[in-house]
C-alpha positions in Angstrom: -134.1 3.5 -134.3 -132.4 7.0 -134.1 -130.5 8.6 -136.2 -126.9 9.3 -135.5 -126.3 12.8 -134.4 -122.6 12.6 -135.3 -122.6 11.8 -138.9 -124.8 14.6 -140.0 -126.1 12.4 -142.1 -130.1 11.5 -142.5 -129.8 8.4 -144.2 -127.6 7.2 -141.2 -129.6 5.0 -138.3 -128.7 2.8 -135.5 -130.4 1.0 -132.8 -130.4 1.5 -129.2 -126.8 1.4 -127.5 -124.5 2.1 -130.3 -121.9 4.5 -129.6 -119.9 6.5 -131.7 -116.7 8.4 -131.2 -115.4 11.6 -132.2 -114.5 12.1 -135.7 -116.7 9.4 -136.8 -117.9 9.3 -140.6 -121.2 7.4 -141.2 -123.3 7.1 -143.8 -121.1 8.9 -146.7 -122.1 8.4 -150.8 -120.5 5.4 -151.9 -116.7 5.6 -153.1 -117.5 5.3 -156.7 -117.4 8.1 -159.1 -120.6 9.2 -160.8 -122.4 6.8 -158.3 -125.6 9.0 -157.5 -128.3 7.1 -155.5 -130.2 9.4 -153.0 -132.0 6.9 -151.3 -128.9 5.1 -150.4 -128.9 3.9 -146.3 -126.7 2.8 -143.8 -128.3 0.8 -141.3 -126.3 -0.2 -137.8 -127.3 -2.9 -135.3 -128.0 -2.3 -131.4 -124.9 -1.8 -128.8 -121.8 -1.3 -131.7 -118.9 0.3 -130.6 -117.4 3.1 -133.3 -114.1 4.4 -132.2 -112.9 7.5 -133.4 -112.6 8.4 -137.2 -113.9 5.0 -138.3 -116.1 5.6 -141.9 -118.9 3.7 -143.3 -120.0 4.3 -146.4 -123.8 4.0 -147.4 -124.8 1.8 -150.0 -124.5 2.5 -153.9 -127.0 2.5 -157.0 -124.7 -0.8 -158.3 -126.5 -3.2 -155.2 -129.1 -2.8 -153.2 -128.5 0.6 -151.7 -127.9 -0.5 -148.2 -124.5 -1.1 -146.3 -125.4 -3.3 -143.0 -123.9 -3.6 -139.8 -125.1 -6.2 -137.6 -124.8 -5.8 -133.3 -122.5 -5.7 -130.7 -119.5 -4.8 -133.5 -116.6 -3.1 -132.5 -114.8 -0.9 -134.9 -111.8 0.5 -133.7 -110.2 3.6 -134.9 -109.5 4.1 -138.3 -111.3 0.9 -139.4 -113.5 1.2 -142.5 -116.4 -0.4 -144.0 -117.1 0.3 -147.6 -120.6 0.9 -149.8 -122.8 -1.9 -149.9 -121.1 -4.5 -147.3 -123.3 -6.9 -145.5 -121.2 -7.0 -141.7 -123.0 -9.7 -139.2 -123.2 -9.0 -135.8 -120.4 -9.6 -133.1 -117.7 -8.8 -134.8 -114.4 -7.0 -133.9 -112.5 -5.1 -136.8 -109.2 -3.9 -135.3 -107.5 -0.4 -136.2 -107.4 0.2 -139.8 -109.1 -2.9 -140.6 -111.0 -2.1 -144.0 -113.3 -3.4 -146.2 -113.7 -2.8 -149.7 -117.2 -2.6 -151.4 -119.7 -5.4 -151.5 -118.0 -7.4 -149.0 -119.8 -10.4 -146.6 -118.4 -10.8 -143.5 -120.5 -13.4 -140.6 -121.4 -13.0 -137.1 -118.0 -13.4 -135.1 -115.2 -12.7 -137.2 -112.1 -10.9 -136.0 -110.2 -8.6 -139.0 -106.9 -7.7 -137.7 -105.3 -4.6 -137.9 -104.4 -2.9 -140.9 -105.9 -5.4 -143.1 -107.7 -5.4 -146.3 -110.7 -6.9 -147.4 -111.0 -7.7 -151.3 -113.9 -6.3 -152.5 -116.9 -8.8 -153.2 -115.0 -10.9 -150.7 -117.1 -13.1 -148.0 -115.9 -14.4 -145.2 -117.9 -16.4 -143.1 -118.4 -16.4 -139.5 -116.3 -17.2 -136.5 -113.4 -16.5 -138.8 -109.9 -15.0 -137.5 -108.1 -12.6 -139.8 -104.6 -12.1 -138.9 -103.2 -8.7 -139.1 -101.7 -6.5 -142.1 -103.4 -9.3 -144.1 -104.6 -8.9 -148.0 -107.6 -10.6 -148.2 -108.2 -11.4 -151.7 -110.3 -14.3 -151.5 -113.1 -16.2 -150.1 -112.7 -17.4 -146.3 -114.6 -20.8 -145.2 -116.2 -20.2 -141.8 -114.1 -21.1 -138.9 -111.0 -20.3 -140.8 -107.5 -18.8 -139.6 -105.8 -16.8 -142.5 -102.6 -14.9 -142.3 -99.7 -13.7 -144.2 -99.1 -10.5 -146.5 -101.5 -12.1 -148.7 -103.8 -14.1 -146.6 -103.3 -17.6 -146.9 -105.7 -20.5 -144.7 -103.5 -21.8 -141.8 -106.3 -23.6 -140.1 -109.1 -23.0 -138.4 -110.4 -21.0 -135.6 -110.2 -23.6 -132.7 -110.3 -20.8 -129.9 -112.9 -18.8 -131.7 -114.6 -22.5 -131.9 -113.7 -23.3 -128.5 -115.2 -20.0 -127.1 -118.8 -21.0 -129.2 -118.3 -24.2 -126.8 -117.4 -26.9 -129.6 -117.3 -30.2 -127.8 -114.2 -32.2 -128.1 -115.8 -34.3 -130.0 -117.1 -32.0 -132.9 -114.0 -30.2 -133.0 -112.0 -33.3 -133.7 -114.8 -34.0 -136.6 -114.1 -30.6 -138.2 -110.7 -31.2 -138.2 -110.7 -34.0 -139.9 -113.1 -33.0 -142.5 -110.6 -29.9 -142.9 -107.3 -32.3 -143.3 -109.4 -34.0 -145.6 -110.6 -31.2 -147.9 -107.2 -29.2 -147.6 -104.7 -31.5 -147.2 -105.4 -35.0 -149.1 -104.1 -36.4 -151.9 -105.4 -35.3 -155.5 -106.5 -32.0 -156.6 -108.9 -30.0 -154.6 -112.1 -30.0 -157.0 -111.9 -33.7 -156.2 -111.0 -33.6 -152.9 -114.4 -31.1 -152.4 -116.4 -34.2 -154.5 -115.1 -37.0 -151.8 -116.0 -35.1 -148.6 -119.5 -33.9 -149.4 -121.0 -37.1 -147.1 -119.3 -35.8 -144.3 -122.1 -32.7 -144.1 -124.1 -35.1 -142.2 -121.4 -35.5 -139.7 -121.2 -31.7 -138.1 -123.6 -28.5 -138.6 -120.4 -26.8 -138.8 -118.8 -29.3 -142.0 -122.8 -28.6 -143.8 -121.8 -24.9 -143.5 -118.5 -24.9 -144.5 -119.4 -27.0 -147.8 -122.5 -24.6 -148.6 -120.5 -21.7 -148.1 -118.1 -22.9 -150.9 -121.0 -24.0 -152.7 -122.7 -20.7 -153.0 -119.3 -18.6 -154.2 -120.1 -16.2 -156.6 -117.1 -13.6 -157.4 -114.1 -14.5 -155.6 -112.1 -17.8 -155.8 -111.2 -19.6 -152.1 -108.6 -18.7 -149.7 -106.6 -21.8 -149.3 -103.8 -22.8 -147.4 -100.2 -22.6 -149.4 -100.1 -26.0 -149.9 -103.4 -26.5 -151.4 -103.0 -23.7 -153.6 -100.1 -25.8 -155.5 -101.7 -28.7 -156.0 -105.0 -27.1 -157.3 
């Protein structure tokens, strides 16, 4: 692990292959006033790409002290990731893409440009963020959201498609999602009826624990949903 030469910063490190760009911040105190924690880190993953004047904060004394980027991310310019964010690995945030504090984001997700991530927000992996989105809530993995203030439109079927979903498993996914999202009654029971389905698809187990384990934020759910909740 070596430290990045560009930040100035000590408590800055990344492994092997990450590059970083002119004008680059990395590793400042958290954005929090009267936050003081010295041994605060933030730690990068192997072969990341950090365009020019992205900014990542190190952790704060409110978590765990650590902001974490996974590999193989690509931040382009302007993007930002804020103190105490938990970023997985293979993920592309386009320019001005930003991240408030204590965000999760999974391996594979796409964060289009010029949006904002709630903070305490998690979005799960292989999820697509349209751009100049508000992300205020919770994204399922595999999930599409879009619109001034994101809203699920689907799911990721390229994204899924690219991670070479059978035809098969994609058309179980799908209907688990029409299910969940789009069936008749409100959503709590909706989410009751289609926990047997977990045994159907890795990818409908994941999606249910990821709801299941929601902590701060409420779900992003399609428009539709939303009204009938």
């Amino acid at each position: 692990m070596t430290t990045i030469p560009w930040s100035g910063l000590p408590n800055s490190t990344a492994e092997a292959g990450t590059i970083v760009y002119s004008g680059a911040f990395l590793g400042g105190p958290a954005q929090i006033r009267g936050d003081n924690a010295p041994e605060a880190r933030l730690i990068i993953g192997e072969d990341c790409v950090i365009r020019e004047t992205v900014t990542m904060n190190a952790g704060s004394s409110r978590d765990q002290g650590i902001t974490s980027i996974g590999a193989r991310g690509y931040f382009m310019s302007y993007s930002h990731v804020g103190h105490d964010c938990q970023v997985g690995n293979d993920v592309v945030f386009a320019t001005s893409a930003t991240l408030g504090g204590h965000c999760e984001i999974g391996d594979f997700v796409f964060i289009g440009g010029l949006s904002a991530v709630h903070q305490f927000t998690r979005i799960g992996p292989q999820v697509m963020v349209g751009g100049v989105c508000g992300v205020r809530g919770d994204v399922i993995p595999f999930g599409l959201v879009n619109g001034q203030y994101a809203s699920l439109e689907g799911l990721n079927l390229i994204g899924m498609k690219r991670r070479k979903f059978t035809r098969e498993r994609l058309a179980a996914v799908r209907l688990f999602y029409q299910k969940l999202f789009h069936g008749p009654g409100i959503f709590a029971e909706r989410l009751s009826a289609v926990q047997p389905l977990a045994a159907a698809d890795p990818a409908i187990a994941e999606i249910l624990t990821f709801i299941g384990n929601g902590k701060h934020r409420a779900l992003c759910l399609p428009d539709d949903s939303a009204n009938k909740n």
